[in-house]
C-alpha positions in Angstrom: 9.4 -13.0 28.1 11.2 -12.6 25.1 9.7 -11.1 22.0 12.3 -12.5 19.4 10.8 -15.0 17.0 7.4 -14.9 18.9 5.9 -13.0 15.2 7.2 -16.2 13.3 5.2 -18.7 15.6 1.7 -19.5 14.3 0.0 -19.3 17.5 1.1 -15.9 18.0 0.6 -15.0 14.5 -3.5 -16.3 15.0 -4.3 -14.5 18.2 -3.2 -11.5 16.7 -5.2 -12.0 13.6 -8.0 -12.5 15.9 -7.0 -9.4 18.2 -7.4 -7.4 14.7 -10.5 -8.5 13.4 -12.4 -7.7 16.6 -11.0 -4.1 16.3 -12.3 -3.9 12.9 -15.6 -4.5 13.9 -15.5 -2.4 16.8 -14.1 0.4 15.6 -18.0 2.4 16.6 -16.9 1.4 20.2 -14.8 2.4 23.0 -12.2 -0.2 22.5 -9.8 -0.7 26.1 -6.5 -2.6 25.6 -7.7 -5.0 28.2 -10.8 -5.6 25.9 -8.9 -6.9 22.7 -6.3 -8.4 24.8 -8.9 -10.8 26.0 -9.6 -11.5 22.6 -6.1 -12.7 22.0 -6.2 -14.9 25.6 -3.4 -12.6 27.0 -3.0 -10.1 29.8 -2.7 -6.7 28.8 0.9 -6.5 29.2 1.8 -9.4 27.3 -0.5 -8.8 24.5 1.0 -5.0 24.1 4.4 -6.1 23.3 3.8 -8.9 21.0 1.2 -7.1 19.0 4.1 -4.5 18.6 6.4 -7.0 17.9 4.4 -8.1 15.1 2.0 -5.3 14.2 5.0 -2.7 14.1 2.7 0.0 16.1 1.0 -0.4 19.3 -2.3 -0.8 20.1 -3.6 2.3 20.7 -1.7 3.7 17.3 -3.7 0.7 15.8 -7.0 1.7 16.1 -6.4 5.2 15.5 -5.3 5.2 12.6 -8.0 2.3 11.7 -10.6 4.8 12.8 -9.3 7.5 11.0 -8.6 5.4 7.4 -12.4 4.2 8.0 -13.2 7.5 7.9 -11.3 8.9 5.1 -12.8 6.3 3.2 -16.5 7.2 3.5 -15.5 10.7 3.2 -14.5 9.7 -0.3 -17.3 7.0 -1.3 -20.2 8.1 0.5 -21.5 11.8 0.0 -24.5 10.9 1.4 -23.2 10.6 4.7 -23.1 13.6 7.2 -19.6 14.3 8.8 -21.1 13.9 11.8 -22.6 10.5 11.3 -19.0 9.4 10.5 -17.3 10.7 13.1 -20.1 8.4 15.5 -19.8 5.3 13.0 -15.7 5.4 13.3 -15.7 6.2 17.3 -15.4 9.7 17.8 -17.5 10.8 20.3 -18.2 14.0 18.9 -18.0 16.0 15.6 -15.1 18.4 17.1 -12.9 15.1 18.0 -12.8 13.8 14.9 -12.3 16.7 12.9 -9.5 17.6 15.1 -8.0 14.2 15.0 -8.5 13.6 11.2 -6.1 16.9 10.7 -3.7 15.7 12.8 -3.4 12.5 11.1 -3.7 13.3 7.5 -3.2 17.2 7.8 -6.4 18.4 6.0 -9.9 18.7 7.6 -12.4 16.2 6.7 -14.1 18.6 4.8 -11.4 19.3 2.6 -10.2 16.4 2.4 -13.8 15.0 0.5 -13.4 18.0 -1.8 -10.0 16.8 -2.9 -10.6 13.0 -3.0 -14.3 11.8 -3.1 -14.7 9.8 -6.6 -18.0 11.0 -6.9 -16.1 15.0 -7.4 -15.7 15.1 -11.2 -12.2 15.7 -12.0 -9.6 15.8 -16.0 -7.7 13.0 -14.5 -8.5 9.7 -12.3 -5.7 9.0 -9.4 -6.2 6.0 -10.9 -4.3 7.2 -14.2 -2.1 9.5 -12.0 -0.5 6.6 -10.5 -0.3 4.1 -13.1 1.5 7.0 -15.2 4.0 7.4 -12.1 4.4 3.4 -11.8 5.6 3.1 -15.5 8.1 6.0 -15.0 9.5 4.6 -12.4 10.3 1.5 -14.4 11.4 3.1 -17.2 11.2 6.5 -19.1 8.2 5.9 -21.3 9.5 7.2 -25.1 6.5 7.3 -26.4 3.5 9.5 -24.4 0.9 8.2 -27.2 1.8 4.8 -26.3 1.1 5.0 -22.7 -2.0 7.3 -23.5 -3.7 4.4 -26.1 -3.1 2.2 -22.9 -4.5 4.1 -20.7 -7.6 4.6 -22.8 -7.6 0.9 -23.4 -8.4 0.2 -20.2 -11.2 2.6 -19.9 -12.4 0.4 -22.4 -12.3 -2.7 -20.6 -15.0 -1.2 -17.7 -17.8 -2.2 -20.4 -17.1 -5.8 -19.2 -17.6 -5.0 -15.6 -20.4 -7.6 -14.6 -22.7 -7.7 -11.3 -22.3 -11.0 -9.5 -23.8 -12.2 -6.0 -21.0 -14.2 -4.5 -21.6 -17.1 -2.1 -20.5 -17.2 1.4 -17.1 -18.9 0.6 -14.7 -21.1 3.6 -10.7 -20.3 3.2 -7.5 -21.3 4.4 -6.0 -18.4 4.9 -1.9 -16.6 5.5 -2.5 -12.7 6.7 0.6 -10.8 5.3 1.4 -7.5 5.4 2.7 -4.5 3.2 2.0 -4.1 -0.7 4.8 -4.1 -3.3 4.7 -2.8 -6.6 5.0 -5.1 -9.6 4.6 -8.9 -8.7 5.5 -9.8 -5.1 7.4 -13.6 -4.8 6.5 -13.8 -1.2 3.0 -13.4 -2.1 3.1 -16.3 -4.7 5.5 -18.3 -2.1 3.1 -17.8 0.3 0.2 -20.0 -1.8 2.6 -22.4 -2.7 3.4 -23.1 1.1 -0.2 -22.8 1.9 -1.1 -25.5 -0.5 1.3 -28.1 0.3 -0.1 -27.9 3.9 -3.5 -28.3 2.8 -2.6 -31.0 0.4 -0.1 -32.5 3.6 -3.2 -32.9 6.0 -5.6 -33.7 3.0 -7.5 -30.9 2.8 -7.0 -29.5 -0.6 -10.0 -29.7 -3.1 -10.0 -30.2 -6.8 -11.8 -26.8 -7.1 -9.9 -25.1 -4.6 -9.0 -21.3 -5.9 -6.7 -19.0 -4.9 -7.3 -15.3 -3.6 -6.1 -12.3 -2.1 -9.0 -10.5 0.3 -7.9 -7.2 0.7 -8.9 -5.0 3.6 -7.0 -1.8 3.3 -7.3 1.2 0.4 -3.8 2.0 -0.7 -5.0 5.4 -1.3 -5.4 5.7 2.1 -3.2 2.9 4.3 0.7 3.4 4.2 1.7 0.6 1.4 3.8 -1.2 4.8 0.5 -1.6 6.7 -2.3 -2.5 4.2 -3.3 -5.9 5.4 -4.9 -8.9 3.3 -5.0 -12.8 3.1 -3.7 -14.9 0.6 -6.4 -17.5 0.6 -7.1 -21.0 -1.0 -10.9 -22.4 -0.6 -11.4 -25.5 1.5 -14.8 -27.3 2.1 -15.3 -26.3 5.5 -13.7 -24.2 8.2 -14.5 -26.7 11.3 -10.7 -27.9 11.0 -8.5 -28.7 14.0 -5.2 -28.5 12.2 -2.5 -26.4 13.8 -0.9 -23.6 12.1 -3.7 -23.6 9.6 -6.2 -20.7 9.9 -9.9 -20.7 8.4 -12.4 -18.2 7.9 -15.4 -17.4 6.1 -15.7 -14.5 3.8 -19.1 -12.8 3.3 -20.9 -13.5 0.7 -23.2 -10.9 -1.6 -23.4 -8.2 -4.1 -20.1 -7.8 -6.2 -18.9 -5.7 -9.2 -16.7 -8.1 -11.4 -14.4 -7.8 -14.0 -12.1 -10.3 -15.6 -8.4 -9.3 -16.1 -5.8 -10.9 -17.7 -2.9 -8.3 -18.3 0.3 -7.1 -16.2 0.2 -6.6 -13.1 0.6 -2.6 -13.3 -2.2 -2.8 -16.1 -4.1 -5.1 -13.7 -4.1 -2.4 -10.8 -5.3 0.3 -13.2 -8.2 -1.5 -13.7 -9.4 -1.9 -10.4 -8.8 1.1 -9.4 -10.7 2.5 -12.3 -13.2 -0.1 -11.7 -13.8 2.0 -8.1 -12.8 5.3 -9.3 -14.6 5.8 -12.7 -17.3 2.9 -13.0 -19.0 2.9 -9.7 -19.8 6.3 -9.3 -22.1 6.5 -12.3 -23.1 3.2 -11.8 -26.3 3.2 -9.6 -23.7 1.6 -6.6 -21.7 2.4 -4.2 -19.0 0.7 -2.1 -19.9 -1.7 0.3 -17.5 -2.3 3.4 -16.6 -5.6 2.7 -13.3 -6.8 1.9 -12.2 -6.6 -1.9 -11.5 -9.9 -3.5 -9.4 -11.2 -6.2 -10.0 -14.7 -7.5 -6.8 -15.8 -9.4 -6.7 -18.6 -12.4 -2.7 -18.2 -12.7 0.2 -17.9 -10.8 2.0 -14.8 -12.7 5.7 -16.0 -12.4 5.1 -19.0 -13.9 3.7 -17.3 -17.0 5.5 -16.5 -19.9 4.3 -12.8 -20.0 4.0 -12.5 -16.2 0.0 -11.8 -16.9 -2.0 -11.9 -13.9 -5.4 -13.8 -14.5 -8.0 -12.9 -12.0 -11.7 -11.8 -11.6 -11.2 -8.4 -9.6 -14.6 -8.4 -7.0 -15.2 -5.3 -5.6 -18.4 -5.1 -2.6 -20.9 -3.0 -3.8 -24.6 -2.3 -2.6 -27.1 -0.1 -4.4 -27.6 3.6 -3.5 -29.7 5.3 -1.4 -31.2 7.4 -3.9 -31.1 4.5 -7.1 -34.7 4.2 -8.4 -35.4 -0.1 -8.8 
């Protein structure tokens, strides 16, 4: 069989969505490669190489590095939680395995590793700021610090607007894509403008339809190439027969919102504050649902390249919050 092509063929593109998803939410068990290939309706062999094909990394890399990301994230959001009770919740069998494999991966023990990065460790400097200081440099040699310093603090500013919201279940059409870029991404945008005219082709396009990105990986933690999300447009319902066009539902519940309308580099420094600065002194803490982003503009078609969006990110209260 050959594999060229196969990863531009919706079919294959769907099984492997599905393959994906069931690894997500089984990353507590003792996944087999004959297990999730069976998700996918293919034999072992088969599914390997076209997962590869259009994955980039096989299986078993997969959900390794899955397991250990899940980890690294509730070493960094969730103090409460012993390392222990991670190492059982992302499929490590035992406290030693983990630790062992978390070093190998990201070269610092777990332990460390929450030292250095938890947002709940009080630090002079967000990463948040850290990277949206090396973003602008990399565009262009910033003349004037004060300038990029009263921006900065601007947008500590805008947190006071951060809103909690309990979001509906919602359906979507949905395009899974693959790798972030910085600055505004024309594939991205081409991708809701193709998505649409097939909804609109086969009738199924709303007059409230909304566009979103649902982003599942943390770019802190996910090499930029892998981090995986959905472009999305809401549809009525996801009992459609249509081929090539994938539905899901997104979970509803508990969100912290802000509103953005700013540059896109401006726009990622807010939601990254909005995780890294507002919710740790907020009463919340992150839940593991997907982030959303609900856009009311498409960015290259405005004049100042703003991105309009309300920023969702899941959010449940804590342990210890007194009601």
């Amino acid at each position: 069989m050959k594999i060229m092509g196969v990863n531009k063929t919706n079919d294959y593109n769907h099984a492997i969505n599905i393959a994906i998803d069931f690894i997500h939410q089984h990353l507590d068990d003792p996944l087999t490669l004959e297990q999730v290939a069976s998700k996918a309706a293919f034999s072992p062999y088969h599914f390997h190489r076209i997962f590869k094909a259009i994955v980039q990394e096989n299986v078993h890399d997969y959900v390794r590095r899955a397991r250990i990301e899940r980890a690294a994230k509730r070493l960094i959001c969730h103090k409460e939680i012993k390392l222990s009770d991670i190492a059982l919740e992302c499929g490590f069998q035992s406290l030693a395995t983990f630790s062992r494999a978390f070093k190998l991966m990201r070269g610092i023990t777990p332990t460390d590793f929450r030292k250095r990065y938890a947002i709940f460790v009080d630090r002079d400097t967000t990463f948040a700021e850290q990277r949206f200081r090396q973003n602008i440099s990399a565009l262009a040699p910033f003349e004037h610090i004060s300038g990029l310093e009263r921006t900065i603090s601007y947008a500590f500013t805008q947190l006071q607007n951060v809103s909690i919201q309990h979001l509906p279940t919602q359906s979507v059409a949905y395009k899974r894509l693959y790798g972030l870029k910085q600055g505004i991404d024309p594939e991205f945008s081409q991708t809701f403008t193709t998505l649409t005219q097939s909804l609109r082709h086969h009738r199924l396009l709303s007059k409230s339809a909304q566009a979103m990105r649902v982003s599942y990986d943390d770019p802190y933690l996910t090499p930029l190439d892998k981090c995986r999300y959905d472009a999305c447009i809401t549809v009525d319902t996801t009992n459609n027969s249509v081929k090539g066009i994938d539905t899901q539902t997104l979970p509803g519940g508990k969100y912290a919102v802000l509103s953005i309308s700013d540059t896109v580099y401006m726009s990622t420094l807010l939601g990254d504050l909005l995780v890294q600065d507002w919710l740790p002194s907020s009463g919340y803490q992150l839940d593991m649902r997907p982030f959303l982003e609900k856009y009311t503009n498409n960015p290259l078609h405005d004049p100042y390249q703003r991105v309009m969006m309300d920023f969702c990110v899941p959010i449940r209260p804590n342990k210890n919050r007194l009601i």
